[in-house]
C-alpha positions as a Markdown table, in Angstrom:
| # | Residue | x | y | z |
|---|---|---|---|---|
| 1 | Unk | -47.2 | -131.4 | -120.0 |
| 2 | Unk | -49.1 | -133.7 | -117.8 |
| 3 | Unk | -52.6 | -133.7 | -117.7 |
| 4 | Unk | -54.5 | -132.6 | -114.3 |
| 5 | Unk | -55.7 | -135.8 | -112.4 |
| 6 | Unk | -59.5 | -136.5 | -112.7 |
| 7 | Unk | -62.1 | -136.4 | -109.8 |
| 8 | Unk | -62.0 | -140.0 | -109.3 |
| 9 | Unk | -57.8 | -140.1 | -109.4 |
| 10 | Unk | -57.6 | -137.7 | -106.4 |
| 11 | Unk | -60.7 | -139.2 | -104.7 |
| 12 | Unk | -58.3 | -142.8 | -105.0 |
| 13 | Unk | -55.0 | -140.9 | -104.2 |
| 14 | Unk | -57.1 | -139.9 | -101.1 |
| 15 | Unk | -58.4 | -143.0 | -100.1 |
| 16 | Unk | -55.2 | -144.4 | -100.9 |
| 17 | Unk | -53.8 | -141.9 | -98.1 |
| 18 | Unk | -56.3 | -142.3 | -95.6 |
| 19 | Unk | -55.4 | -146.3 | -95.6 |
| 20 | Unk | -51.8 | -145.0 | -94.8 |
| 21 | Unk | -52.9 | -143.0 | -92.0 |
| 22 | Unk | -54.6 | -145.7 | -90.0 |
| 23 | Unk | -51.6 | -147.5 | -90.4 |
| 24 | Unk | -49.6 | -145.0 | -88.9 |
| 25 | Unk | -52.1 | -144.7 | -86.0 |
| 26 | Unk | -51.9 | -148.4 | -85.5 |
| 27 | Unk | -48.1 | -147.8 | -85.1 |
| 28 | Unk | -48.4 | -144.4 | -82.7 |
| 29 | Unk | -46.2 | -142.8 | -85.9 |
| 30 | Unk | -47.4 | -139.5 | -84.9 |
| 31 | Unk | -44.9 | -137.6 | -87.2 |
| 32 | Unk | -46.4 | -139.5 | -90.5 |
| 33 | Unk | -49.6 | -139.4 | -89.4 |
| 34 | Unk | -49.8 | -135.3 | -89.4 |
| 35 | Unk | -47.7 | -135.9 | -92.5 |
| 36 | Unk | -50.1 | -138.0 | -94.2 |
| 37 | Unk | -52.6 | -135.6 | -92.8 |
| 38 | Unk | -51.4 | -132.6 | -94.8 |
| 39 | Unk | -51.2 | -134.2 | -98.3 |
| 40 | Unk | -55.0 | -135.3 | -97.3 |
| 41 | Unk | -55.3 | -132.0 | -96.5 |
| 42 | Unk | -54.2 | -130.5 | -99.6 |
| 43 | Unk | -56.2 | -132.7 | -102.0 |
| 44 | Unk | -59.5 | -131.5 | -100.4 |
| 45 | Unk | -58.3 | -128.2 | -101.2 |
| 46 | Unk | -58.1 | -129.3 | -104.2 |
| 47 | Unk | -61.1 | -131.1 | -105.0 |
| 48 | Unk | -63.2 | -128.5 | -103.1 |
| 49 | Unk | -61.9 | -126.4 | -106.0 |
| 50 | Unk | -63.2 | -128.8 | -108.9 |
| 51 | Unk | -66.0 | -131.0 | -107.3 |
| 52 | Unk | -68.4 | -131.3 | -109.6 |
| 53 | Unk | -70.3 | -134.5 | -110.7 |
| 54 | Unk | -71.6 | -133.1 | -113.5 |
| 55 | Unk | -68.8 | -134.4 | -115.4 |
| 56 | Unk | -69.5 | -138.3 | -113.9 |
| 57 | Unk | -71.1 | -141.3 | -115.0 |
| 58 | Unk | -73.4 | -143.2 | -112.7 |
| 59 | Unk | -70.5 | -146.1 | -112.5 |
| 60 | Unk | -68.3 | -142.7 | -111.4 |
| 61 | Unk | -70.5 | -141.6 | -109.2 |
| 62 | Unk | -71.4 | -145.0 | -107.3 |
| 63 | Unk | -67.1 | -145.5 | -107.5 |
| 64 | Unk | -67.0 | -141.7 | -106.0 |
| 65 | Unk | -69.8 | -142.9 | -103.0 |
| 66 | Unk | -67.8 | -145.8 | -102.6 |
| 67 | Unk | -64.3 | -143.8 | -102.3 |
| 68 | Unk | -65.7 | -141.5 | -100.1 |
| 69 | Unk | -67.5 | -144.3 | -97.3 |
| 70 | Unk | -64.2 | -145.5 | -97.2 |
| 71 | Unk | -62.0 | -142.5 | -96.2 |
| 72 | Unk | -64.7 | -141.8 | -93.5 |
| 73 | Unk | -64.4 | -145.3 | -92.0 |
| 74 | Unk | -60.6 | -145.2 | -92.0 |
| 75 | Unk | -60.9 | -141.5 | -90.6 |
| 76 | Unk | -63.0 | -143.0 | -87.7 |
| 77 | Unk | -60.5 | -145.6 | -87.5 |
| 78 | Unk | -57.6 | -143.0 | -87.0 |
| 79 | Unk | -59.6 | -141.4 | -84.2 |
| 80 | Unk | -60.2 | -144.5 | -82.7 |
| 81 | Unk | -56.4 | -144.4 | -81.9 |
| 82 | Unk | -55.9 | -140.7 | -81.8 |
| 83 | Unk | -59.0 | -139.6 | -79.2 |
| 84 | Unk | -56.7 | -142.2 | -76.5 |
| 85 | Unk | -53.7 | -140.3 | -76.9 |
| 86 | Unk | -55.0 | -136.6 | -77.3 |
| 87 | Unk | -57.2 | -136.7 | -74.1 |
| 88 | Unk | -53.6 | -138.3 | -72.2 |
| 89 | Unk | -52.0 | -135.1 | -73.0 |
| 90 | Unk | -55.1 | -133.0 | -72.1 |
| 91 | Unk | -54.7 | -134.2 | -69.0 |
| 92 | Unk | -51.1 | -133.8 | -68.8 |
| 93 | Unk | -51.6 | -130.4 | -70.1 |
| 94 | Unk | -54.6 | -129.7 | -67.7 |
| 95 | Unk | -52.4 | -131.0 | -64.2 |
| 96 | Unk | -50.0 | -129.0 | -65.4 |
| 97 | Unk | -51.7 | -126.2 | -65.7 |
| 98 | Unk | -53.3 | -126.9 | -62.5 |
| 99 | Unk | -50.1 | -127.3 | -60.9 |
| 100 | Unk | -48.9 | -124.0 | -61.5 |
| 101 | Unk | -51.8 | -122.1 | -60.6 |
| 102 | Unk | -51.3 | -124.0 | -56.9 |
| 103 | Unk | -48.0 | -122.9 | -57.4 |
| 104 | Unk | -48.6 | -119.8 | -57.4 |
| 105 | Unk | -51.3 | -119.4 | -55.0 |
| 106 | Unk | -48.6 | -120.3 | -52.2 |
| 107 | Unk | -45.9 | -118.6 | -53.6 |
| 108 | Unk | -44.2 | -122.2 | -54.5 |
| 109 | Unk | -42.4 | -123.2 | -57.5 |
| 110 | Unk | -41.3 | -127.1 | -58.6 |
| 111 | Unk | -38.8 | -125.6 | -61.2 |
| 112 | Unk | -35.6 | -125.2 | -60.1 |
């Protein structure tokens, strides 16, 4: 039977991830991205569940800093091409919206 992963393994697997994720932002690959996303998702979950550092080192811990400044930098990294897109479709979403309100006000429709 395989033995469970340590703190630090996940904290790399994550990191490992979030580097994946800005490189499907780069490339607009919205589908990996929220792919990526979820396993990310997952192990927080799961090191929610175990995070403690009473079990670490100092090297572990200063490695666990380290892991962790980086996953924050690539998450701003992501936003950096994500925040573009998702106000776009805000906006679309919002005209349209707006569109069929006007719509309605004078008994109009654009769908035929």
């Amino acid at each position: 039977m395989p033995s469970m992963p340590s703190q630090i393994e996940m904290y790399e697997d994550m990191s490992a991830l979030s580097a994946k994720m800005v490189e499907a932002a780069r490339a607009r690959d919205w589908d990996r991205l929220i792919g990526l996303e979820r396993a990310v998702a997952d192990l927080r979950d799961r090191l929610m569940s175990i995070d403690d550092n009473a079990g670490l080192s100092a090297a572990e811990l200063g490695l666990k800093a380290d892991l962790i400044r980086r996953i924050l930098d690539d998450d701003a990294e992501v936003r950096r091409h994500t925040e573009p897109w998702m106000e776009r479709i805000r906006q679309f979403l919002g005209d349209s919206a707006r569109l069929r309100q006007a719509e309605r006000a004078s008994g109009t429709s654009s769908v035929r």
